[in-house]
FIMARKE-800453 format. One record per residue (C-alpha): residue number from 1; residue in one letter; z, x negated, y negated. Coordinates in Angstrom, 1 decimal. Each point is the difference from the previous one (the first is absolute). Layout:
BEGIN
<pos->NUM	code->A	Z->Z	X->X	Y->Y>
...
***
This chain:
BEGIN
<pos->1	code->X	Z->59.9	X->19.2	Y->-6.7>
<pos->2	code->X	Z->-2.0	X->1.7	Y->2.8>
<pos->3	code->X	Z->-2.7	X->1.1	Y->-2.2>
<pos->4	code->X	Z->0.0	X->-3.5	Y->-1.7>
<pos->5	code->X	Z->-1.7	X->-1.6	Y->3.5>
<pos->6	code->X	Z->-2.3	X->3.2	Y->0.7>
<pos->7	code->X	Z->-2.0	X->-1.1	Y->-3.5>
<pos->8	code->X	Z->0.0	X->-3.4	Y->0.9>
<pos->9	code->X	Z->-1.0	X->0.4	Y->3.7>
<pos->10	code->X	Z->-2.5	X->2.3	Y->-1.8>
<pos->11	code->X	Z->-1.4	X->-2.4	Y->-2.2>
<pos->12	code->X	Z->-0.3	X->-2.7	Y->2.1>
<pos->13	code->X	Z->-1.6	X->1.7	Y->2.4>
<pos->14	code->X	Z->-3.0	X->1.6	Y->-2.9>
<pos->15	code->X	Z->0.0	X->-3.9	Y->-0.3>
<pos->16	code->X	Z->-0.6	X->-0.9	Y->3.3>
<pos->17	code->X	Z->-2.8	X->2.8	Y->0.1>
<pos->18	code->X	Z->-1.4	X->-1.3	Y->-3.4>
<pos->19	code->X	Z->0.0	X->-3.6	Y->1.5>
<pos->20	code->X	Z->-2.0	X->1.0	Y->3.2>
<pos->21	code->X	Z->-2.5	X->2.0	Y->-1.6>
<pos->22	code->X	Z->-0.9	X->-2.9	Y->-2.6>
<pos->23	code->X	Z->-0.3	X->-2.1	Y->2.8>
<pos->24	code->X	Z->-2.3	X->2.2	Y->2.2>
<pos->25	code->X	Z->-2.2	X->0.6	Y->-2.9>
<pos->26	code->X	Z->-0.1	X->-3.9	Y->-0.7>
<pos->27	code->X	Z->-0.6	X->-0.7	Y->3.7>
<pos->28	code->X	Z->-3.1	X->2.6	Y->-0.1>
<pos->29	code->X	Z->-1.4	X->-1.3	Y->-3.2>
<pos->30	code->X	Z->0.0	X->-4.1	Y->1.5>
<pos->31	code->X	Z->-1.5	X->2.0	Y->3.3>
<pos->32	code->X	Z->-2.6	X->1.7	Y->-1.8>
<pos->33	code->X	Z->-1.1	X->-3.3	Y->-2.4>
<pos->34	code->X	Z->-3.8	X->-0.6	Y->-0.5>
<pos->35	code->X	Z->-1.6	X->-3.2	Y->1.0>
<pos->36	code->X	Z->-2.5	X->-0.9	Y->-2.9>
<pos->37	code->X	Z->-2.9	X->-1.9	Y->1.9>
<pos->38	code->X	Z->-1.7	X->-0.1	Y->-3.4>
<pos->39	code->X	Z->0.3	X->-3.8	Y->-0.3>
<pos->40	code->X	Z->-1.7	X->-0.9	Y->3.3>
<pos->41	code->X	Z->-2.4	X->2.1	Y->-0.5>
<pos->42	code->X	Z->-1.0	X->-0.7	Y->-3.7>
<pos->43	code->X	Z->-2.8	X->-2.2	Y->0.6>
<pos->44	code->X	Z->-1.7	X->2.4	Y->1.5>
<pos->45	code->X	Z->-0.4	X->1.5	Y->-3.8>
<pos->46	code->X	Z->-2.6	X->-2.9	Y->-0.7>
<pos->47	code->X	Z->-2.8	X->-0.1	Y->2.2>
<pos->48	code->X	Z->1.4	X->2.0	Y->2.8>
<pos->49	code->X	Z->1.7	X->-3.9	Y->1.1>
<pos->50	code->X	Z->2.5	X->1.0	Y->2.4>
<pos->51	code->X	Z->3.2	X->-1.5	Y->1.7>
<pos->52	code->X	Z->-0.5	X->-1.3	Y->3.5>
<pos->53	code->X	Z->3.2	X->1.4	Y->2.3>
<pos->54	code->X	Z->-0.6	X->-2.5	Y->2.4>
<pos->55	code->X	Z->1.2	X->-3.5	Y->-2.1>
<pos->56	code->X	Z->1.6	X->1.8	Y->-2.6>
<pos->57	code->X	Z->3.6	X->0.5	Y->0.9>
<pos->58	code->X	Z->1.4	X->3.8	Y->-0.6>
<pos->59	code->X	Z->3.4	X->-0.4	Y->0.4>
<pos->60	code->X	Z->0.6	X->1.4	Y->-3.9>
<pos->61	code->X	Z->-1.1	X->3.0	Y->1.1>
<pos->62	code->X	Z->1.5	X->0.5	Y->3.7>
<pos->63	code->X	Z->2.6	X->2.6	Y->-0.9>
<pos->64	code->X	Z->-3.4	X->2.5	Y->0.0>
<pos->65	code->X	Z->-1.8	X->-0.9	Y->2.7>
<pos->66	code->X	Z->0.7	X->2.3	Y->3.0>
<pos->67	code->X	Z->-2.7	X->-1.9	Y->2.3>
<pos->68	code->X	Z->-2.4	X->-2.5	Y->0.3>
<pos->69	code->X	Z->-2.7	X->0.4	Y->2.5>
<pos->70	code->X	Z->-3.5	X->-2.1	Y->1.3>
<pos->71	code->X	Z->-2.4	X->0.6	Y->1.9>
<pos->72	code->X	Z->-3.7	X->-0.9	Y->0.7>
<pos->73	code->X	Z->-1.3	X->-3.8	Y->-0.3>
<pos->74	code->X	Z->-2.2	X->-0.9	Y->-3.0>
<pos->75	code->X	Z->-2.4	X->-2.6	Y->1.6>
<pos->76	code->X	Z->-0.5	X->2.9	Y->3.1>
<pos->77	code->X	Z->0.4	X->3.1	Y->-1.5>
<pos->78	code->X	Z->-2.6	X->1.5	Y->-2.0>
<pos->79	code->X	Z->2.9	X->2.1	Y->-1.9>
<pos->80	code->X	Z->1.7	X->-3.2	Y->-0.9>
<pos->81	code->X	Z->3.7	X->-0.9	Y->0.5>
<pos->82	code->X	Z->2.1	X->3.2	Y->-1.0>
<pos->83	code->X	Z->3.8	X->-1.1	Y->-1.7>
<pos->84	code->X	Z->1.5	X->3.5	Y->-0.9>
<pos->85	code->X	Z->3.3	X->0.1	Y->-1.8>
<pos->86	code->X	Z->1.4	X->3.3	Y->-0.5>
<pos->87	code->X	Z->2.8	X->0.5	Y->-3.0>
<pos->88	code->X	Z->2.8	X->2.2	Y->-1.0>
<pos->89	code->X	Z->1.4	X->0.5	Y->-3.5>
<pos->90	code->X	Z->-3.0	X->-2.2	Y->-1.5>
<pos->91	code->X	Z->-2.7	X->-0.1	Y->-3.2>
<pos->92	code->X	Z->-2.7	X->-1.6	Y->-1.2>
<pos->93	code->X	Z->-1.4	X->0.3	Y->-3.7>
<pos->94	code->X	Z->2.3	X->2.7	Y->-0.4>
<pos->95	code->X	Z->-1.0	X->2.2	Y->2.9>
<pos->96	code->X	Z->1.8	X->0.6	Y->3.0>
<pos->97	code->X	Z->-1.4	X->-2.2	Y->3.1>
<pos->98	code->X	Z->0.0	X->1.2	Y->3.5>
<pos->99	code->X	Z->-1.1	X->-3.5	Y->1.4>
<pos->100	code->X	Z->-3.0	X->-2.4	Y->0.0>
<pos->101	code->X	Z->-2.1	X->-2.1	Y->2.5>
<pos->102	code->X	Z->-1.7	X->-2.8	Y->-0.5>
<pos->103	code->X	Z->-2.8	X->-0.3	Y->2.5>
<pos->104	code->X	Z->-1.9	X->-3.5	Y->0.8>
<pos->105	code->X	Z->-3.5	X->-0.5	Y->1.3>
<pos->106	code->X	Z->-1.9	X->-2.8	Y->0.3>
<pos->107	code->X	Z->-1.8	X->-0.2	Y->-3.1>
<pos->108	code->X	Z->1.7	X->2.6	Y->-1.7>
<pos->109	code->X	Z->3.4	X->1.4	Y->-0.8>
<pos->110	code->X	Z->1.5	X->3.0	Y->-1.6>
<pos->111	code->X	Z->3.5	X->1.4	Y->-1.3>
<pos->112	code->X	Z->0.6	X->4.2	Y->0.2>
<pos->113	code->X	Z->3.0	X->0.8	Y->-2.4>
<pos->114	code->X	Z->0.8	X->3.8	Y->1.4>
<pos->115	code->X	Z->1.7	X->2.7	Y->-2.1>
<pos->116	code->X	Z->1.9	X->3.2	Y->0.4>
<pos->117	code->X	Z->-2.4	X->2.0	Y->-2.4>
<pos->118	code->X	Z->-2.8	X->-0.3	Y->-2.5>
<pos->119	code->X	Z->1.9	X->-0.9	Y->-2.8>
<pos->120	code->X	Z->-1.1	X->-3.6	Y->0.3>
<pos->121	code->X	Z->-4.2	X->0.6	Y->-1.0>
<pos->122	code->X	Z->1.9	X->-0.2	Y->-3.4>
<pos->123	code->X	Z->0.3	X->-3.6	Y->0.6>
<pos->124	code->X	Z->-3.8	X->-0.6	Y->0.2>
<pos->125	code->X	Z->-0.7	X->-1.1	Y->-3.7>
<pos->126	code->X	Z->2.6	X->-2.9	Y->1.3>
<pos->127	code->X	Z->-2.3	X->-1.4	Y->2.2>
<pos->128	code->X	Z->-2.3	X->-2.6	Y->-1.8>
<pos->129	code->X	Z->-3.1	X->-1.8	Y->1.4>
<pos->130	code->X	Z->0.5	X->-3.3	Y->1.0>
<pos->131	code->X	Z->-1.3	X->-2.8	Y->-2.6>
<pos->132	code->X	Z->-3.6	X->-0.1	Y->-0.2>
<pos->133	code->X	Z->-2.5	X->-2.7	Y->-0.1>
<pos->134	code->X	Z->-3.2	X->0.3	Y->-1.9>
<pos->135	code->X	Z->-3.0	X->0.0	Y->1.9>
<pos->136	code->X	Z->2.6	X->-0.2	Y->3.2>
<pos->137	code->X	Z->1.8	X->3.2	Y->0.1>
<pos->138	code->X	Z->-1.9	X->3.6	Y->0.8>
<pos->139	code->X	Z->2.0	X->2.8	Y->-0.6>
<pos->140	code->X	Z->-1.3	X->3.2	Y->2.4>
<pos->141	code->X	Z->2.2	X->2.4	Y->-1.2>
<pos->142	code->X	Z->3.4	X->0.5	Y->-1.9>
<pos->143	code->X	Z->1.2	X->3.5	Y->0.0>
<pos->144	code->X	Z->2.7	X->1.7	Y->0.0>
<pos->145	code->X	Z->0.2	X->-0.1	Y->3.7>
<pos->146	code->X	Z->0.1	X->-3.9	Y->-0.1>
<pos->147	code->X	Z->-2.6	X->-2.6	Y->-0.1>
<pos->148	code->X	Z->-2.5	X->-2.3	Y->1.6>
<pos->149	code->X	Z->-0.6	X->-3.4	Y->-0.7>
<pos->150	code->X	Z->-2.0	X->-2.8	Y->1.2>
<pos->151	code->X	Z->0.2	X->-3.4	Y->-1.0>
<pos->152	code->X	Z->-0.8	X->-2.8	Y->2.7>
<pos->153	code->X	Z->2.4	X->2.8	Y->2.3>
<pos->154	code->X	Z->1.2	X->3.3	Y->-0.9>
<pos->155	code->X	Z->2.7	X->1.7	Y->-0.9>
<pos->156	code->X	Z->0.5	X->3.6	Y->0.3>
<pos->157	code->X	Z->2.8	X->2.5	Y->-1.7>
<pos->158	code->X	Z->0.1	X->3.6	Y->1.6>
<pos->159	code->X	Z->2.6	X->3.0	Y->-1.0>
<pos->160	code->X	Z->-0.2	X->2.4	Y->2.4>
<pos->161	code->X	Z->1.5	X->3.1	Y->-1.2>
<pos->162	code->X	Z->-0.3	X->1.9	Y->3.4>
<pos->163	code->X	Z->1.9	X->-2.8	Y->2.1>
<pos->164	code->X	Z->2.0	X->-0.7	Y->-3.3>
<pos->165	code->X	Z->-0.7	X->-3.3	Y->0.7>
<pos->166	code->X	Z->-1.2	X->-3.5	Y->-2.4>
<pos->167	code->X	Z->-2.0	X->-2.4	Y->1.7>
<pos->168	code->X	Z->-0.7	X->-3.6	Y->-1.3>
<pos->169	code->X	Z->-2.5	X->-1.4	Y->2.3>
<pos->170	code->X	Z->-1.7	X->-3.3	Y->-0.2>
<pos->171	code->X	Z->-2.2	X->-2.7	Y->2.5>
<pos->172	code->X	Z->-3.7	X->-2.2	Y->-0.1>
***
């Protein structure tokens, strides 16, 4: 009889181990979850037209932001108006993303998405020119380090593999 309730204290106590390391591995794998920014950031596929921070609300995405950060004034400061939000457990495209700022100056304004490595110059061929108008648009350059384009303003694309950064930039 005694040995009857040493196997079933034994096996309910493997089943209590079980049971807490299923739920420790679960509780690591929500922890560890990536954020796919992909969709916010899609439109900056066509044309390098990017998402403004500032009136478009980020609340889908607030489990990976770690911190949001301004500084600088755009209408004083030749540098523009800094926003900096730095990320955890997030991607873009496919690649993981370390954070991005979007930086407004008075006539101009640009969007930095940052990466962990240089993985993401894969993503150049991505990147289209905006559309063009005959006789309108002028095309300076389109590389694969980005492009230059110049149609009543400009719009600029820059991979920069040594900051591991992408850079849609745009103004008059």
């Amino acid at each position: 009889m005694q040995n009857k309730w040493i196997i079933i204290a034994v096996a309910l106590l493997g089943q209590a181990v079980v049971n807490n390391a299923t739920a420790a591995t679960t509780g690591a794998t929500k922890a560890n979850k990536t954020t796919d920014w992909t969709p916010y950031f899609k439109s900056m596929l066509v044309g390098c037209d990017y998402p403004y921070p500032v009136e478009d609300p980020l609340t889908k995405y607030k489990a990976s932001i770690v911190k949001k950060h301004t500084k600088g004034d755009y209408s004083v400061d030749e540098e523009g108006e800094i926003t900096t939000y730095t990320l955890k457990n997030a991607s873009v495209f496919g690649q993981p993303l370390v954070k991005f700022d979007y930086v407004q100056g008075y006539e101009w304004s640009q969007m930095n998405l940052y990466f962990t490595d240089t993985k993401f110059m894969a993503l150049r061929p991505k990147f289209k020119l905006p559309k063009l108008i005959a006789g309108y648009s002028d095309v300076g350059k389109n590389t694969a380090t980005g492009y230059e384009v110049a149609q009543g303003g400009y719009v600029e694309l820059t991979f920069d593999k040594a900051a591991k950064t992408i850079t849609c930039e745009s103004g008059v």
